[in-house]
SEFIPA-471545 format. One line per field, with one value per atom (N, C-alpha, C): residue in one letter; atom name; x, y, z. Coordinates in pm, 1 decimal. Atoms other than C-alpha are relative to their C-alpha. Layout:
BEGIN
code <- [A, ...]
site <- [CA, ...]
xx <- [X, ...]
yy <- [Y, ...]
zz <- [Z, ...]
This chain:
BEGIN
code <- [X, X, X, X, X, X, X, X, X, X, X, X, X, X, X, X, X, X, X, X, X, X, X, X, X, X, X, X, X, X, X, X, X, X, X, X, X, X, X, X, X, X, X, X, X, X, X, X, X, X, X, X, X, X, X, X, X, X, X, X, X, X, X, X, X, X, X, X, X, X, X, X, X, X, X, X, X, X, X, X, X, X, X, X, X, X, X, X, X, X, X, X, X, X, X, X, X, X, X, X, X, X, X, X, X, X, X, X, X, X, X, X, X, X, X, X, X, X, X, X, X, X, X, X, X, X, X, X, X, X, X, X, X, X, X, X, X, X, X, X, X, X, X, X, X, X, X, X, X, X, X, X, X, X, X, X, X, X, X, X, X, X, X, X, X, X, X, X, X, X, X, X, X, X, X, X, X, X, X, X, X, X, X, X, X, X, X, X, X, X, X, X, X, X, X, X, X, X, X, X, X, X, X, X, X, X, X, X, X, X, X, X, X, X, X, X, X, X, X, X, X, X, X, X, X, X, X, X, X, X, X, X, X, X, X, X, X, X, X, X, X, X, X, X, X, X, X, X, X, X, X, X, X, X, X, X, X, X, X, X, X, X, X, X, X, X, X, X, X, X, X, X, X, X, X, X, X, X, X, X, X, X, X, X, X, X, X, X, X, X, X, X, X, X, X, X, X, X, X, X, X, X, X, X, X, X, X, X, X]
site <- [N, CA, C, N, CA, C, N, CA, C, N, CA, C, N, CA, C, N, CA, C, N, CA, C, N, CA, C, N, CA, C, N, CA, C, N, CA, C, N, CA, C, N, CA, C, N, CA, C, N, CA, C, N, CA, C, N, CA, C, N, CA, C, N, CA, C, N, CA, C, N, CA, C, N, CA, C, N, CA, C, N, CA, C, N, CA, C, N, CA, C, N, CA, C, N, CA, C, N, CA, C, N, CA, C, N, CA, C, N, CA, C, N, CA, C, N, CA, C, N, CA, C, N, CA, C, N, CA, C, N, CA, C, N, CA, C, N, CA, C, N, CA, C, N, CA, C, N, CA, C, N, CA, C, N, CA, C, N, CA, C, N, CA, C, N, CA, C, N, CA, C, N, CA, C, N, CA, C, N, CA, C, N, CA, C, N, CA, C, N, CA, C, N, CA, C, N, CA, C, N, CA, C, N, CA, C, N, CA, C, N, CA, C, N, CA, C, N, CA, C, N, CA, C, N, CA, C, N, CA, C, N, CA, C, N, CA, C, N, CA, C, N, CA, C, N, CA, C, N, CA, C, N, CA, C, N, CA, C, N, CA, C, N, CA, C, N, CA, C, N, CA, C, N, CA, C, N, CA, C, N, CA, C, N, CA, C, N, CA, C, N, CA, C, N, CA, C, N, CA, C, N, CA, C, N, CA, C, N, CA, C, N, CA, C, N, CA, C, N, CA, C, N, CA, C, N, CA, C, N, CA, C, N, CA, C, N, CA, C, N, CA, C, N, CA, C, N, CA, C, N, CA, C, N, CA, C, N, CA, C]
xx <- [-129.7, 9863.5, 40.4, -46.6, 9986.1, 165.7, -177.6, 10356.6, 39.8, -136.5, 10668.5, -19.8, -36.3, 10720.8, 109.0, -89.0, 10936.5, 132.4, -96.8, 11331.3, 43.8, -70.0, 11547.3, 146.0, -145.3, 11928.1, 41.1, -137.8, 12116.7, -63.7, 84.6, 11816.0, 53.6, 25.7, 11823.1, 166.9, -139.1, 12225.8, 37.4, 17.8, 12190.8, -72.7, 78.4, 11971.6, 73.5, -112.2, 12174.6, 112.1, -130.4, 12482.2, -20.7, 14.0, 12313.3, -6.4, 52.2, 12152.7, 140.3, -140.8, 12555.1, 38.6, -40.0, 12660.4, -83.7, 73.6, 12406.1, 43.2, -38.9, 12509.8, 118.0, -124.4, 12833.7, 18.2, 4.0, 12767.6, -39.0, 136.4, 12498.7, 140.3, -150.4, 12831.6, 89.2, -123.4, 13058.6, -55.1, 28.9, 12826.7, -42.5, 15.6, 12819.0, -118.6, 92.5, 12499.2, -114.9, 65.9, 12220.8, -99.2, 91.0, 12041.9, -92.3, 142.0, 11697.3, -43.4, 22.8, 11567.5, -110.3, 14.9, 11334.7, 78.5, -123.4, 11612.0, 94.3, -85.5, 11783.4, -94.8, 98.4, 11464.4, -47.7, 8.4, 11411.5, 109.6, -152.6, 11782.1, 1.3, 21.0, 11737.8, -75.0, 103.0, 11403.1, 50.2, -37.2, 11608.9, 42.0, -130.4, 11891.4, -48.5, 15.3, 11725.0, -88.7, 71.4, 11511.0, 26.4, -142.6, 11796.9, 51.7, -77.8, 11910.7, -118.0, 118.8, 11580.0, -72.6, 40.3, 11463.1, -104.5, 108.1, 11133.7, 32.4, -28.5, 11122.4, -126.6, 112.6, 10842.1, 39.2, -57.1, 10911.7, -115.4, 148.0, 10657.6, 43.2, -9.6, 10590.7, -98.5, 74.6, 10490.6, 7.0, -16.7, 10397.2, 9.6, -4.8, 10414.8, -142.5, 177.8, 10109.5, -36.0, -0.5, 10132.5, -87.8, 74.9, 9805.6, -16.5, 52.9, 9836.3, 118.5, -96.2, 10179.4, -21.6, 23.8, 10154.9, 80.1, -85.1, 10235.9, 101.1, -158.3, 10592.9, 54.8, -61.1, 10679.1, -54.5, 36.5, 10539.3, 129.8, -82.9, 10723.3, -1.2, 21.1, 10786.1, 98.0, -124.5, 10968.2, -42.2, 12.1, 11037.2, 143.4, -52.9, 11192.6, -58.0, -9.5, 11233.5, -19.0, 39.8, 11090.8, 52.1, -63.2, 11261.2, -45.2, 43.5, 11081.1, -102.8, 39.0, 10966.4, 72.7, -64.5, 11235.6, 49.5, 4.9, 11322.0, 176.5, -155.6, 11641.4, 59.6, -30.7, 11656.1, -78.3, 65.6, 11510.6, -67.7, 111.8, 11442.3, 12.2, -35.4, 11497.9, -155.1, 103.0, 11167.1, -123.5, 111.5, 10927.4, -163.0, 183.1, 10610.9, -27.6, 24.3, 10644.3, -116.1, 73.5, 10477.4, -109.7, 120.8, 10144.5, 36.6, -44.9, 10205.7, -109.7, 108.7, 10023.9, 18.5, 29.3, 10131.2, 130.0, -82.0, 10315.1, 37.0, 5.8, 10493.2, 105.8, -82.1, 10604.8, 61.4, -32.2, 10800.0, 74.3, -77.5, 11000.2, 51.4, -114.3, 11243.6, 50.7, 58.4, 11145.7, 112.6]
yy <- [57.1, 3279.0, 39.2, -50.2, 3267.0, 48.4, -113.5, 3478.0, -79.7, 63.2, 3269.7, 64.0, -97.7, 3339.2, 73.2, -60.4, 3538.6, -19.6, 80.4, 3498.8, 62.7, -49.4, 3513.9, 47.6, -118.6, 3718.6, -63.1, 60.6, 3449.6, -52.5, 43.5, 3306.9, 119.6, -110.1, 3635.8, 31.3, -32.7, 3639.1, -103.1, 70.7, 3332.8, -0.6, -46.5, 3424.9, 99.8, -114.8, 3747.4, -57.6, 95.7, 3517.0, -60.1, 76.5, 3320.3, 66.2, -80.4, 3589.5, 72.4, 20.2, 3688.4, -86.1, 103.0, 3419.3, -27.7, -19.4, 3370.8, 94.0, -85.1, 3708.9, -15.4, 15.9, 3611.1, -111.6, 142.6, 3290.5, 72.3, -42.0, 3462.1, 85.8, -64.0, 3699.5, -85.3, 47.0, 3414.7, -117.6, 139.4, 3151.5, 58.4, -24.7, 3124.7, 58.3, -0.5, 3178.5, 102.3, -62.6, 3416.2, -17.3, 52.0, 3374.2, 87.9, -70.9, 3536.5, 33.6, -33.2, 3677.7, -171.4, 145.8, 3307.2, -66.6, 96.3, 3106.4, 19.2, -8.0, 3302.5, 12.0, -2.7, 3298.2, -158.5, 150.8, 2926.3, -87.1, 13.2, 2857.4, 46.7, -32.8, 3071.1, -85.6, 50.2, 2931.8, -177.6, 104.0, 2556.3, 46.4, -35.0, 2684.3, 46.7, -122.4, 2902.2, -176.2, 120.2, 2563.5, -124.6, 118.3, 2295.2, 89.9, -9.0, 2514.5, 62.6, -27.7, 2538.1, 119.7, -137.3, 2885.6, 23.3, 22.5, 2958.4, 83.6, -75.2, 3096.0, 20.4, -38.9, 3224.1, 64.9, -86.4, 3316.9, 80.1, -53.8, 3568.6, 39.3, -5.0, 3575.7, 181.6, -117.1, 3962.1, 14.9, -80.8, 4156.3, 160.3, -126.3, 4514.3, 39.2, -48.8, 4708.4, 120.9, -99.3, 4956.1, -78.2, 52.0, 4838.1, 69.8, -41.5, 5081.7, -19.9, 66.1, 4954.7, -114.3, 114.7, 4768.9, -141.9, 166.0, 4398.2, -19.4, -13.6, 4448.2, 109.2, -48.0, 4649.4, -91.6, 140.6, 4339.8, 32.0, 45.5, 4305.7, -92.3, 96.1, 4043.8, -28.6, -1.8, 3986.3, -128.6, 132.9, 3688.6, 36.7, -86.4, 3802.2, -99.5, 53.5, 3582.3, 51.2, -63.3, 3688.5, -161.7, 52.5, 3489.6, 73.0, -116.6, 3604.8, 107.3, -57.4, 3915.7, 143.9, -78.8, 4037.9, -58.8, 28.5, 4039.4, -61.4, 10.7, 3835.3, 14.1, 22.9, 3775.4, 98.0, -62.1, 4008.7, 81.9, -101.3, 4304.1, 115.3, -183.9, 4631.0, -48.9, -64.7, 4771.0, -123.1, 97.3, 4490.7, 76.7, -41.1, 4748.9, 64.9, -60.5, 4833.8, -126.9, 135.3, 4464.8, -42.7, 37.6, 4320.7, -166.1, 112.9, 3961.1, -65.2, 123.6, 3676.1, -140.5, 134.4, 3375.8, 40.4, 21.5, 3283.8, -167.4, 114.8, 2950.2, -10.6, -0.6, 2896.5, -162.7, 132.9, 2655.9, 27.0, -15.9, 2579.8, -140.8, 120.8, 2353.8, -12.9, 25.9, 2127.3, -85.1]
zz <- [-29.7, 13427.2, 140.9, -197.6, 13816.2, -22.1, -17.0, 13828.6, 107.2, -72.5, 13937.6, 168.4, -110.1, 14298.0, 6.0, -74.4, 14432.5, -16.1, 28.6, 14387.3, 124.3, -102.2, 14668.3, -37.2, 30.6, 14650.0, -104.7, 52.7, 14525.2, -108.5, 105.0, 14279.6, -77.1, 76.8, 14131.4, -51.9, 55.5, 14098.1, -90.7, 125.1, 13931.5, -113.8, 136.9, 13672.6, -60.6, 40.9, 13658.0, -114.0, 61.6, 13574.2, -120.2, 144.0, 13282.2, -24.7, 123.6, 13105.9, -43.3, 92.6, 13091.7, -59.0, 90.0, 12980.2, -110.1, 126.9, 12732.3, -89.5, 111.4, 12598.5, -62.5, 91.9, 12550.9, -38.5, 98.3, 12405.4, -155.2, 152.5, 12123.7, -101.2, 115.5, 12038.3, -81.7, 95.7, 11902.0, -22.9, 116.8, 11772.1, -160.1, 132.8, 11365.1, -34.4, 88.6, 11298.3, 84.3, -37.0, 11365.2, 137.6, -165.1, 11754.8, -2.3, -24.0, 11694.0, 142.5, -151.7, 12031.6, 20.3, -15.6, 11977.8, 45.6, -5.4, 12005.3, 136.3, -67.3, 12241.0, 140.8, -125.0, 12515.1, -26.6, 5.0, 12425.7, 58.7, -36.4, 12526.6, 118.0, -129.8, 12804.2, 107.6, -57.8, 12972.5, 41.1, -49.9, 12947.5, 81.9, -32.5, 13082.4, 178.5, -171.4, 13386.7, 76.7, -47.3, 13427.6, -9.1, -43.5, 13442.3, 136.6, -154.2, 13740.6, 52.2, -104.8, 13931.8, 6.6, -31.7, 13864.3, -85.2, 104.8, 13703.8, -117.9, 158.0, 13302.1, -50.8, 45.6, 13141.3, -144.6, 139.2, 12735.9, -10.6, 68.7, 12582.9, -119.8, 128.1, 12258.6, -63.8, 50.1, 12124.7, -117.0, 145.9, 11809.1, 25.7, 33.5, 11764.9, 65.5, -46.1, 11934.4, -128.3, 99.9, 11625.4, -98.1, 75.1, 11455.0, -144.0, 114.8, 11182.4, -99.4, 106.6, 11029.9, -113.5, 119.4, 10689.5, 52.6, -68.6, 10731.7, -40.8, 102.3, 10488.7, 158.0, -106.8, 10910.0, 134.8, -133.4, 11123.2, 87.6, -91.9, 11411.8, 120.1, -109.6, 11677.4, 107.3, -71.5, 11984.8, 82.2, -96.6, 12243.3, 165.1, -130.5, 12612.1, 91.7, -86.8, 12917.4, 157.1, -118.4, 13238.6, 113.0, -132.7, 13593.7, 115.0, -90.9, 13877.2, -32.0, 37.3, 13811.4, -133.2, 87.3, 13584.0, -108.1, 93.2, 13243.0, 1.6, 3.4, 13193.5, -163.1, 157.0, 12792.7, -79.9, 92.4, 12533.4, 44.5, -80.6, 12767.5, -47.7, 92.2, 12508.5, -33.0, 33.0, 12482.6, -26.0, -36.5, 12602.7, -12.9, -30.3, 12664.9, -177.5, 87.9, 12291.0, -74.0, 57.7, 12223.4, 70.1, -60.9, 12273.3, 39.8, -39.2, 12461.6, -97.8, 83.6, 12227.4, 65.4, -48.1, 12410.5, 137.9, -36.6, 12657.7, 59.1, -60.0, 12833.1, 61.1, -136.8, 13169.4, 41.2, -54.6, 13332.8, 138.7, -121.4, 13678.1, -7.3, -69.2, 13763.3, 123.7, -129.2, 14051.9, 55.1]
């Protein structure tokens, strides 16, 4: 996978800016916003206003947990930083990922 370029000040204050707003959207809608949902939402969102998104999809790197302690996460990288679902990213092994930019 080739890594987004580079963001410049104000790229990076806009990304800043959604991933607030996002958070305070996820606080007062009805229904549960899985970190999926909420890096799927993101990745439009950063890529309706021109900035690249990249979701990754992880599991748990803890190969010796029974599958009844699976775990999975989904976290939005912009640039080179995490904007959505960035609590404890290096605890997960990446399984997919999918990038986009908005041209």
């Amino acid at each position: 996978m080739v890594a987004p370029r580079g963001l410049n000040e104000d790229q990076m204050q806009e990304a800043s800016d959604l991933a607030w707003a996002m958070h305070c959207i996820v606080r007062h809608i009805p229904w549960d916003a899985t970190c999926l949902i909420q890096a799927l939402a993101c990745q439009v969102w950063l890529i309706q206003h021109r900035l690249p998104a990249t979701v990754f999809l992880g599991v748990s790197k803890d190969s010796d947990q029974p599958v009844a302690n699976f775990q999975a996460h989904a976290w939005v990288l912009c640039g080179q930083n995490v904007i959505v679902g960035g609590q404890n990213v290096s605890c997960f092994k990446v399984i997919a990922s999918f990038g986009g930019y908005g041209a």
